[in-house]
Every structure is written in structure tokens, then in C-alpha cells.
TORKOL-4160 file (C-alpha; in steps of 0.2 Angstrom, whole numbers, padded with zeros to 4 digits, m for minus):
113
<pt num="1" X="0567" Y="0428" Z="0452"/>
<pt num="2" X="0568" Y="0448" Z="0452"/>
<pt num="3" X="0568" Y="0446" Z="0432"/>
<pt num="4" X="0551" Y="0436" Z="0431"/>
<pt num="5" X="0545" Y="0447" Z="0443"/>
<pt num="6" X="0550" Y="0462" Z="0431"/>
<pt num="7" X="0543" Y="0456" Z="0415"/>
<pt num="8" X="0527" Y="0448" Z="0422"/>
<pt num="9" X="0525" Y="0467" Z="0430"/>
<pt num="10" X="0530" Y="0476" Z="0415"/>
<pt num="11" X="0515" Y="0465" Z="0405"/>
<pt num="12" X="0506" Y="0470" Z="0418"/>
<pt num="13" X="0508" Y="0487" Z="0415"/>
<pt num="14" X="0507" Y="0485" Z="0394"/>
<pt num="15" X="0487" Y="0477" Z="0398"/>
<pt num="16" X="0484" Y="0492" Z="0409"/>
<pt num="17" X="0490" Y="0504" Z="0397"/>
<pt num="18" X="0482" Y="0494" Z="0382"/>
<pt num="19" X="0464" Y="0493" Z="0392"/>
<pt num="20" X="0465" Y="0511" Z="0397"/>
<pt num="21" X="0468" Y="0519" Z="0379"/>
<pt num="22" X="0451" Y="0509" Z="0372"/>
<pt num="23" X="0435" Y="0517" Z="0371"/>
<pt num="24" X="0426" Y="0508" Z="0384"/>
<pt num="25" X="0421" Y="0516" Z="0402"/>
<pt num="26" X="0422" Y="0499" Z="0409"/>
<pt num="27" X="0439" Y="0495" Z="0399"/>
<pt num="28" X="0448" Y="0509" Z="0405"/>
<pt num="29" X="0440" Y="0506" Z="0423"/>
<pt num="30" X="0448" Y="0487" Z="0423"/>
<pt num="31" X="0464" Y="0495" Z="0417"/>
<pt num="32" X="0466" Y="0503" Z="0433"/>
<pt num="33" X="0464" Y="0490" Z="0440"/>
<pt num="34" X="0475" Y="0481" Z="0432"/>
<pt num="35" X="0489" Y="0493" Z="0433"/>
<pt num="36" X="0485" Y="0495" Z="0455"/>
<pt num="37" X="0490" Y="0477" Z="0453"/>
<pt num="38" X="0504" Y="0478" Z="0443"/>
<pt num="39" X="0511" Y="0494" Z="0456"/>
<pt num="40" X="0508" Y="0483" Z="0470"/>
<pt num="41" X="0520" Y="0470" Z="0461"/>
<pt num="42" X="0533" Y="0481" Z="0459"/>
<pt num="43" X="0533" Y="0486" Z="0477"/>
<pt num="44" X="0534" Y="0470" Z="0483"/>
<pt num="45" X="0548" Y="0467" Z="0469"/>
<pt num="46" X="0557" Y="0484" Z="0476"/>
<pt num="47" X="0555" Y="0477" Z="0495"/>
<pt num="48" X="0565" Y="0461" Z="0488"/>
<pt num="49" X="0559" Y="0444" Z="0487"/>
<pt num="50" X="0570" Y="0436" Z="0501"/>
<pt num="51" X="0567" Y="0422" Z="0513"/>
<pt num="52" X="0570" Y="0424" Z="0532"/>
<pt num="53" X="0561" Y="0425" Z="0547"/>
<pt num="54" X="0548" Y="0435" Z="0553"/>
<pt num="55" X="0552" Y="0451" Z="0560"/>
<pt num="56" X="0551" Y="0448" Z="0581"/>
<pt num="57" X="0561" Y="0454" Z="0593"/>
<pt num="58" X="0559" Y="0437" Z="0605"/>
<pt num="59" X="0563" Y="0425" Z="0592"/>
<pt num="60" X="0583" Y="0421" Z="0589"/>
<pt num="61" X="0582" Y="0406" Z="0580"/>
<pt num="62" X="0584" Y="0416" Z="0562"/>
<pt num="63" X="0599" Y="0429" Z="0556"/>
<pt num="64" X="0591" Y="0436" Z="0543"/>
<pt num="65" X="0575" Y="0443" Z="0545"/>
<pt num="66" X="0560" Y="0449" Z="0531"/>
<pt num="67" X="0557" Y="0467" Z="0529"/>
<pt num="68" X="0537" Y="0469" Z="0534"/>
<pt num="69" X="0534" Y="0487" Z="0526"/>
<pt num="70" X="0532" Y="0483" Z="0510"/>
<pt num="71" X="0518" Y="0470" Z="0513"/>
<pt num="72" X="0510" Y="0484" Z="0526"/>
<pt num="73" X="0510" Y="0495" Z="0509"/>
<pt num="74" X="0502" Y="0483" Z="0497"/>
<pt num="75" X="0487" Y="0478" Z="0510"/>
<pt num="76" X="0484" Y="0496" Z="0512"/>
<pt num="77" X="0484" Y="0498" Z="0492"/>
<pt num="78" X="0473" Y="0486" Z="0489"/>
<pt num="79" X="0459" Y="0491" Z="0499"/>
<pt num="80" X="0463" Y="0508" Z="0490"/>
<pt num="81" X="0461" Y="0498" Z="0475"/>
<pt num="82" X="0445" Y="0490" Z="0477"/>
<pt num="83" X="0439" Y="0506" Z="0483"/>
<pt num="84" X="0441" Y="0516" Z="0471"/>
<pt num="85" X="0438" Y="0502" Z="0459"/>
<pt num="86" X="0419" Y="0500" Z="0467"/>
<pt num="87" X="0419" Y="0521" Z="0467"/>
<pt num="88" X="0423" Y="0521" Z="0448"/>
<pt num="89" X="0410" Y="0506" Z="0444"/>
<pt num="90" X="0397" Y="0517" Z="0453"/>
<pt num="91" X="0398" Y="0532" Z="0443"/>
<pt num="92" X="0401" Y="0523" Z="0427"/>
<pt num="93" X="0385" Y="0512" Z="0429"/>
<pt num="94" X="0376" Y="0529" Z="0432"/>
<pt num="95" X="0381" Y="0537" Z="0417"/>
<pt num="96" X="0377" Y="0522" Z="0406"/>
<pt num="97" X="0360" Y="0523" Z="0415"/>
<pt num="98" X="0357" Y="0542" Z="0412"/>
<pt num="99" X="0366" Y="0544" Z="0395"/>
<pt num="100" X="0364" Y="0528" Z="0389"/>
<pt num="101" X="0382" Y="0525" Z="0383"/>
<pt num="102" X="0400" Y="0520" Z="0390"/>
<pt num="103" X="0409" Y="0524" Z="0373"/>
<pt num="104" X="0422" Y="0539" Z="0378"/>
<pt num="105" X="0418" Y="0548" Z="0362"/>
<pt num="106" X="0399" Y="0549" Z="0363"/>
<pt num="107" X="0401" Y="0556" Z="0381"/>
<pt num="108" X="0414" Y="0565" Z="0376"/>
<pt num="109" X="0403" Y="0575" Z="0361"/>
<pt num="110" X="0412" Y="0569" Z="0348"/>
<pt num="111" X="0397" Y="0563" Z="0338"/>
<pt num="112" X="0404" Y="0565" Z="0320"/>
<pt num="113" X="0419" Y="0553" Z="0322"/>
């Protein structure tokens, strides 16, 4: 299952990397995104994809029990996520609006390309 993981989280990462190198505001903005998911893949991949219990002291009825800190880590990096996400969307709707443009080489200046 680790190996599925892996390559579904590695073409996770190629999309992110392919959507960030365009020349779209709002493409390289879903990149992110998509590469905060892949990130929160892979630590759930790192943390292991075992079965067990959960992890309470008054329960005896299981031996092996799951690891909760990597779940704790991926709720907390997905709000980061979609914050950032919403931050980014505001700023690039406001520069469309005041410059007119989300292509990166028009803000960027390079008007002769």
C-alpha cells in the first residue's frame, strides 16, 4: 500500500510542480495547493499506514495501537493550507483588478517576449 501511496504522491508532486512553472497567477496558486496535498500525503505515508486501535490508555482490548501525531500534523496543515490558499487568491484577485493581468510576464515587465 506504501508504494501506491508513493506514486500517487509523487504525481501529486509532478502536477504541482507542472501548474506552478506555467504563466498563470491562478495556476501557480492551485499548484500550491496541490503540492500542500501531496506534503500532507507523504506525512501520512511517513507516519505509516497501519491498522490498530485507537490510542487510549483505558482500552486493553487491542496490542497494537495507531500513532495519532501524524493525523494531528495533517489537520493542522490543512487549515494552513486553505489559509494561505484564500490569502494568496486575495491578493491575486486584487492585482488582476488593478493591473488587469494574471500573466507572470506582463506583471513581471517583460513586455517584449
Amino acid at each position: 500500500m506504501e508504494t501506491v501511496m508513493s506514486i500517487i504522491i509523487g504525481f501529486f508532486f509532478a502536477i504541482g510542480t507542472y501548474m506552478i512553472l506555467s504563466k498563470s497567477l491562478l495556476r501557480i496558486i492551485l499548484g500550491t495547493s496541490v503540492i500542500g496535498h501531496a506534503v500532507n500525503l507523504l506525512i501520512l505515508t511517513m507516519g505509516g499506514l497501519k491498522t490498530g486501535g485507537p490510542p487510549l490508555l483505558g482500552l486493553k482490548s487491542t496490542s497494537s495501537f495507531t500513532d495519532g501525531l501524524p493525523q494531528a500534523l495533517i489537520l493542522t496543515a490543512i487549515v494552513i493550507n486553505f489559509a494561505v490558499t484564500g490569502l494568496f487568491l486575495v491578493v491575486a484577485y486584487r492585482s488582476y483588478r488593478v493591473l488587469g493581468t494574471d500573466d507572470m510576464d506582463q506583471l513581471r515587465g517583460n513586455e517584449d517576449e
